[in-house]
C-alpha positions as CSV (number, residue, x, y, z in Angstrom):
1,X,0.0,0.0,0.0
2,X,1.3,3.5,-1.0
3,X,2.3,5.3,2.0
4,X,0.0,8.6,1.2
5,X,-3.1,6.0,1.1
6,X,-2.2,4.4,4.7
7,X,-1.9,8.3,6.1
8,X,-4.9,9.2,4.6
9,X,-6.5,5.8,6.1
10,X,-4.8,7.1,9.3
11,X,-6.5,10.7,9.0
12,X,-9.9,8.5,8.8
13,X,-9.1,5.9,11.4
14,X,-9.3,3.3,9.2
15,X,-7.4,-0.1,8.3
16,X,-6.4,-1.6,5.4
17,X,-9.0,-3.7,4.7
18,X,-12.0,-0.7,4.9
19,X,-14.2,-0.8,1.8
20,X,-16.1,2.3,0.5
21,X,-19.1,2.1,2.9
22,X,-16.4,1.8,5.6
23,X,-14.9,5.4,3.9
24,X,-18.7,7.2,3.8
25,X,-19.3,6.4,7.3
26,X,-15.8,7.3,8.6
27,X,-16.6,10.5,7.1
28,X,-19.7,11.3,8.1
29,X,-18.5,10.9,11.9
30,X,-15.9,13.4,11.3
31,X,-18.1,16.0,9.5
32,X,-20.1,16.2,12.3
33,X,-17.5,16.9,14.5
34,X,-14.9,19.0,12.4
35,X,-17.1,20.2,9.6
36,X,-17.4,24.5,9.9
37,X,-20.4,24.9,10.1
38,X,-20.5,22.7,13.1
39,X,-17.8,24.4,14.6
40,X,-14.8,22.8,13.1
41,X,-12.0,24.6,11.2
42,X,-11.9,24.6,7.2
43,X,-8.1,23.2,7.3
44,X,-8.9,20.0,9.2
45,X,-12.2,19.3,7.4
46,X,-9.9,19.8,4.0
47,X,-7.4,17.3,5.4
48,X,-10.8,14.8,5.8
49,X,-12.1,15.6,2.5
50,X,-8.7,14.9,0.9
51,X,-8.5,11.6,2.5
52,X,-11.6,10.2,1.6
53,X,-10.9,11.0,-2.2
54,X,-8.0,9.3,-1.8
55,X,-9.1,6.1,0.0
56,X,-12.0,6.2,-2.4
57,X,-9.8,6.4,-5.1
58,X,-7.6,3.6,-4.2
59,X,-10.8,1.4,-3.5
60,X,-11.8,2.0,-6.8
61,X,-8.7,1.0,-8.5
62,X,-8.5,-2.4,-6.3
63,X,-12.0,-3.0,-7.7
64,X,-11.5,-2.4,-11.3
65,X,-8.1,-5.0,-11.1
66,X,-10.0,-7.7,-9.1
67,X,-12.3,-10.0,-10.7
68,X,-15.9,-9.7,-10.4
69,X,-17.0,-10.5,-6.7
70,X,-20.0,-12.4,-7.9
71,X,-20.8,-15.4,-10.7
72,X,-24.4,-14.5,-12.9
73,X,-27.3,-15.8,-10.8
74,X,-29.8,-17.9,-12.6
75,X,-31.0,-14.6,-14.3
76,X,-27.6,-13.9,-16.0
77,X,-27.1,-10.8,-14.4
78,X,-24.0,-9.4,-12.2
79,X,-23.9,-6.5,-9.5
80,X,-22.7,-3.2,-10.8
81,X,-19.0,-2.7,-9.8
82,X,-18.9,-0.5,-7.0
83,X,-22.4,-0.9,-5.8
84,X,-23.7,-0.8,-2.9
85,X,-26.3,-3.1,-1.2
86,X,-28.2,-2.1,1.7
87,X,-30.1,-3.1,4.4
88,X,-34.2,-2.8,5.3
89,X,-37.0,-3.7,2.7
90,X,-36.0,-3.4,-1.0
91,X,-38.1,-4.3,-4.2
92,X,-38.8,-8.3,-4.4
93,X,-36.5,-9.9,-6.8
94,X,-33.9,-6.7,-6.8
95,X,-30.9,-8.0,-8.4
96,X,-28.6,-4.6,-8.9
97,X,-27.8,-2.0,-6.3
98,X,-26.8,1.0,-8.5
99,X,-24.6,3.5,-7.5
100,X,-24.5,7.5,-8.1
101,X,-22.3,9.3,-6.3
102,X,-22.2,12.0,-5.7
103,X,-25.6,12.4,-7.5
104,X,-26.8,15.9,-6.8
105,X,-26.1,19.1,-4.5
106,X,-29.0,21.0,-2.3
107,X,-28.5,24.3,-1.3
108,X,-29.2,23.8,2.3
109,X,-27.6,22.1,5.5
110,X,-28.0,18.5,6.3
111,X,-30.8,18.6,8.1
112,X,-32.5,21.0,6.2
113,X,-32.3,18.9,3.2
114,X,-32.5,15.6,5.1
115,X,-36.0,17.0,6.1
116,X,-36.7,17.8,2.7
117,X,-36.0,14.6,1.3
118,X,-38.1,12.9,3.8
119,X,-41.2,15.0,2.9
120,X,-40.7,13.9,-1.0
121,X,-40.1,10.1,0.3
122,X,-43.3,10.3,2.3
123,X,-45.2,11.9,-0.7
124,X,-44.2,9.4,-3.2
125,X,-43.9,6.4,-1.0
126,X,-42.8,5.5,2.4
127,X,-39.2,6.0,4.7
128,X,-37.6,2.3,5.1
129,X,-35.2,3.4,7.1
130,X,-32.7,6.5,8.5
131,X,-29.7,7.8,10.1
132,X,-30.6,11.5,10.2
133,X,-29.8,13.6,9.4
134,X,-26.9,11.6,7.2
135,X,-28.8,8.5,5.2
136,X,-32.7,7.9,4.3
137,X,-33.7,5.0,2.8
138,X,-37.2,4.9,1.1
139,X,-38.9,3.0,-1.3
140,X,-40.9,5.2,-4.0
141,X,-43.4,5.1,-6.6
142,X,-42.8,6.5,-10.0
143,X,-43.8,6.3,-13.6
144,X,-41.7,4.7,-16.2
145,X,-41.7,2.9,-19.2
146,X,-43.2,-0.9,-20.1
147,X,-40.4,-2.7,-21.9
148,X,-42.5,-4.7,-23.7
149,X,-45.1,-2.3,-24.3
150,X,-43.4,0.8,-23.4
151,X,-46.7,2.2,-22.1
152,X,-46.4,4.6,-19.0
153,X,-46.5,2.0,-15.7
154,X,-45.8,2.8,-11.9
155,X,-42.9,0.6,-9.9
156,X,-41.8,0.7,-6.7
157,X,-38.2,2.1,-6.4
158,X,-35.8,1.3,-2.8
159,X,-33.7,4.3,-2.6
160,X,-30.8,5.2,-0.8
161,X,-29.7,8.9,-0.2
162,X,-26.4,9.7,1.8
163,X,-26.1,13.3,2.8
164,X,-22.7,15.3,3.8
165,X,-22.1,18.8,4.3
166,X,-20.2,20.9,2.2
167,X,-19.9,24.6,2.4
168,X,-22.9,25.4,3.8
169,X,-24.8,22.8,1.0
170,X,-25.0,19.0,1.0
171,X,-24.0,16.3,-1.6
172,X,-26.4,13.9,-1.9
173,X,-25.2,10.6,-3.2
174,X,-28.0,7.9,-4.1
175,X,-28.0,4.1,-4.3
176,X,-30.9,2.6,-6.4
177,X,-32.1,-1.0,-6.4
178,X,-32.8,-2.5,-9.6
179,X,-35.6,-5.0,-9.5
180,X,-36.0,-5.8,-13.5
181,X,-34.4,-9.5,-14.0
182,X,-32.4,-9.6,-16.6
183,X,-31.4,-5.8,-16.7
184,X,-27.4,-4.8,-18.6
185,X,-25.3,-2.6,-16.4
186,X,-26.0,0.2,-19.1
187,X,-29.8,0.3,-18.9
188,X,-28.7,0.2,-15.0
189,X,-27.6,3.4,-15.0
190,X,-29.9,5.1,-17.0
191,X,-32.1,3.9,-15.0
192,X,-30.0,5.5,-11.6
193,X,-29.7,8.3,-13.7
194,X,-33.3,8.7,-14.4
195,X,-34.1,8.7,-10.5
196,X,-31.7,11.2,-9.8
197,X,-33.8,13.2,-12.3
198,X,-36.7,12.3,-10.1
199,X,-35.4,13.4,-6.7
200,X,-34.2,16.7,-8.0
201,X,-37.5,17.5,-9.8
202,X,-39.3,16.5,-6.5
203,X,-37.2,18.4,-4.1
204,X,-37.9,21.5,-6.6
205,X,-41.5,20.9,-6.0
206,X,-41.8,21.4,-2.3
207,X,-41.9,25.4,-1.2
208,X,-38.4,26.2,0.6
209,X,-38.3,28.8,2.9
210,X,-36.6,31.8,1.7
């Protein structure tokens, strides 16, 4: 291991053998306590921040050299490198846990958008599960297309939203589950693509407070 990664794993407190859910979490427990607008200092949140990228970074070049992690199941179809399964409830027969991060930016402080996000999730379907004001997991209803048919139909969608703070906004990162059997890893991320759509066009709904 190069010895810039093992500081920056150091910075983190973090062994070798962290993965990138290990990184997200890691960093989340340090925003809250070094982040500025918590009452941390800019420098030592910009020594986090530079650690996680390069952790992250490292992960991601480990995954792309090591051979897929799982066979085809009886569908033919693999994980998406890089996702990320979660727990709770998730769609039956979900097969794919997508991956967009980071996804979107709100212009408003963790809990403020955590709260936000939580409105939308209860509008459109129901919360599964949370770590506020950090991570909501929900499971939605929206409209898409029939592949067969390609006639407008509504499917329930398990989300995952992590939230961190940065500069007075937060990145929100998003994990989808992909239920459709049978599904290639590019219509997966359209498809991850398409509900990141959804979520900002929601949260643009709702009246924010000016």
């Amino acid at each position: 291991m190069a010895p810039d990664v093992a500081a920056a794993l150091a910075v983190l407190g973090l062994g070798v053998d962290a993965d990138a859910d290990d990184v997200r979490a890691a960093h989340r427990r340090l925003a809250k306590a070094h982040h500025p607008d918590v009452g941390g200092g800019a420098a030592s949140m910009g020594r986090i921040n530079d650690a996680v990228a390069l952790v992250m970074a490292s992960i991601a070049e480990r995954s792309e050299a090591a051979p897929p992690a799982s066979p085809p199941d009886e569908t033919g179809v693999r994980s998406t490198p890089g996702s990320s399964r979660g727990p709770g409830r998730a769609p039956p027969g979900a097969t794919q846990w997508v991956r967009d991060a980071p996804s979107f930016v709100v212009e408003a402080l963790p809990v403020e958008a955590f709260e936000a996000l939580v409105l939308v999730a209860a509008a459109h379907g129901e919360v599964v599960d949370d770590d506020p004001p950090y991570r909501l997991d929900a499971q939605v209803r929206v409209l898409r297309r029939d592949n067969a048919t390609q006639e407008p139909i509504e499917v329930d969608v398990w989300c995952r939203l992590e939230l961190m703070p940065d500069a007075g906004s937060s990145t929100v990162s998003l994990v989808v589950g992909v239920s459709e059997t049978g599904q290639s890893p590019d219509a997966a991320g359209h498809f991850v693509e398409a509900m990141r759509d959804w979520w900002i066009g929601a949260l643009n709904e709702l009246e924010w407070p000016e």
